[in-house]
C-alpha positions as CSV (number, residue, x, y, z in Angstrom):
1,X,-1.6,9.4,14.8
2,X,0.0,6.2,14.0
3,X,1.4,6.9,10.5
4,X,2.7,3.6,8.2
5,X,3.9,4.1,4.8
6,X,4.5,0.4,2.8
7,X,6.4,1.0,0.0
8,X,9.5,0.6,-1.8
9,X,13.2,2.6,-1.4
10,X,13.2,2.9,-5.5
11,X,9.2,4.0,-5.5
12,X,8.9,8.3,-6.5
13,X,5.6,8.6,-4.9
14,X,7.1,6.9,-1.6
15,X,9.7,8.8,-1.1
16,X,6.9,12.0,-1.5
17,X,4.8,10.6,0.9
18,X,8.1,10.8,3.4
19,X,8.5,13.7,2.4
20,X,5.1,14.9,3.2
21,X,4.9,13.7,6.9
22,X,8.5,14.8,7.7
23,X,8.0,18.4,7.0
24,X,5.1,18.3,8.9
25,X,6.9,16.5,11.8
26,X,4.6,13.4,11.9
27,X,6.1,10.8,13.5
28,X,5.6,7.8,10.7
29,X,7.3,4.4,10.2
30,X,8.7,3.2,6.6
31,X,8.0,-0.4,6.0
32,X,10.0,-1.5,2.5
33,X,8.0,-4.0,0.4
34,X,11.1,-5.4,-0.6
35,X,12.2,-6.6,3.0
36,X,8.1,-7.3,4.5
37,X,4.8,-6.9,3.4
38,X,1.7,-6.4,4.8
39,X,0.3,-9.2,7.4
40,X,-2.8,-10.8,6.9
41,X,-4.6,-8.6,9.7
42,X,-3.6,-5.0,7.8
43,X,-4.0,-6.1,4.4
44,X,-7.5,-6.6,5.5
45,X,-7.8,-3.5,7.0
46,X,-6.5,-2.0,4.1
47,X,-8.6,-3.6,1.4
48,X,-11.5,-2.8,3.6
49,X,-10.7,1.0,3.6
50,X,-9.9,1.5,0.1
51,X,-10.5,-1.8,-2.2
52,X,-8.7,-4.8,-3.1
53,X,-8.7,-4.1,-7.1
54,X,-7.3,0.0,-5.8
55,X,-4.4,-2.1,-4.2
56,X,-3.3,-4.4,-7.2
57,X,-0.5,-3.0,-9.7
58,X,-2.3,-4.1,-12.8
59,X,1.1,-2.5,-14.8
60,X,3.9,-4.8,-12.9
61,X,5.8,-7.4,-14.3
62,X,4.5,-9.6,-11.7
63,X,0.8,-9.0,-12.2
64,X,1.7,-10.3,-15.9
65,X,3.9,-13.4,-14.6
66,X,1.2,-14.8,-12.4
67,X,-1.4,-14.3,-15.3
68,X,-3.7,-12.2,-12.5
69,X,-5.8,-10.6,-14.6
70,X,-7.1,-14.4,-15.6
71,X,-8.5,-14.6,-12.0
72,X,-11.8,-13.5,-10.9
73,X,-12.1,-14.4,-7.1
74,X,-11.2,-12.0,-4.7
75,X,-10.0,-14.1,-1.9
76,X,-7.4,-16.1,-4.3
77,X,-6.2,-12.3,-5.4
78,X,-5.9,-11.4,-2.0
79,X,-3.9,-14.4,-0.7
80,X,-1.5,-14.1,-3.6
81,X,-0.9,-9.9,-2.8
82,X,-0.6,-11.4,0.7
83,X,2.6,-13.8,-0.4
84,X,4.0,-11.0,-3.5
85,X,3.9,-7.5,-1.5
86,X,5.5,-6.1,-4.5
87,X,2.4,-6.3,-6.0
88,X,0.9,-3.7,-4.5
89,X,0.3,-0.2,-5.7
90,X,2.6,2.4,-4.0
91,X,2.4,4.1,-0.9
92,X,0.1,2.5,1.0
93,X,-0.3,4.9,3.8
94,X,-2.4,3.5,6.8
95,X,-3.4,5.6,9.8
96,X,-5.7,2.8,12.5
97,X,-8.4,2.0,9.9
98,X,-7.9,4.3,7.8
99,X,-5.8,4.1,4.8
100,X,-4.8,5.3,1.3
101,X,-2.9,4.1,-2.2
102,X,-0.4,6.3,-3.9
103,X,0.1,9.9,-3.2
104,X,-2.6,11.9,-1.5
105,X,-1.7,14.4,0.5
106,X,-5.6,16.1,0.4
107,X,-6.4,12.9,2.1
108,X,-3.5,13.0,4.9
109,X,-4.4,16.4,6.0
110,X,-7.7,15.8,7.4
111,X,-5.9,13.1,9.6
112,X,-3.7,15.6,11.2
């Protein structure tokens, strides 16, 4: 298992999702939102695994700011959660091709 959590230091369900894979001694890396973001190649994967409208925090500040629910194309949506990581719904927990938005620990156990 290659374990990634992207999240945030400040984000509850992040900190879970550590939680989670520690006690089970699952080796994982923590990427923080705040410092990187996804790149193009694993946002991809991502959005093809779970959904690009899954992935987008319709109840941030930011989604407001950059009036997102205005825009209907997927590819523009995509390119700006590429360039504003914090954007994203938290974790995102990949595993290869397979990944998973917010806490789901049902979902983590059949990787194991």
């Amino acid at each position: 298992m290659n374990i990634q959590i992207f999240g945030t230091k400040k984000c509850f369900d992040t900190k879970k999702a550590e939680r989670y894979f520690k006690e089970r001694k699952i080796k994982y890396q923590l990427i923080d939102l705040n410092i990187k973001g996804l790149s193009k190649g694993e946002l991809q994967s991502v959005i093809t695994s779970v959904g690009l409208e899954k992935l987008i925090n319709s109840k941030s500040k930011l989604y407001e700011k950059l009036n997102l629910s205005y825009i209907r194309s997927l590819e523009i949506k995509g390119e700006i959660l590429l360039n504003n990581p914090l954007l994203l719904n938290t974790p995102v927990v990949r595993n290869g091709k397979q990944a998973t938005v917010g806490y789901e620990p049902e979902l983590w156990k059949a990787w194991e």
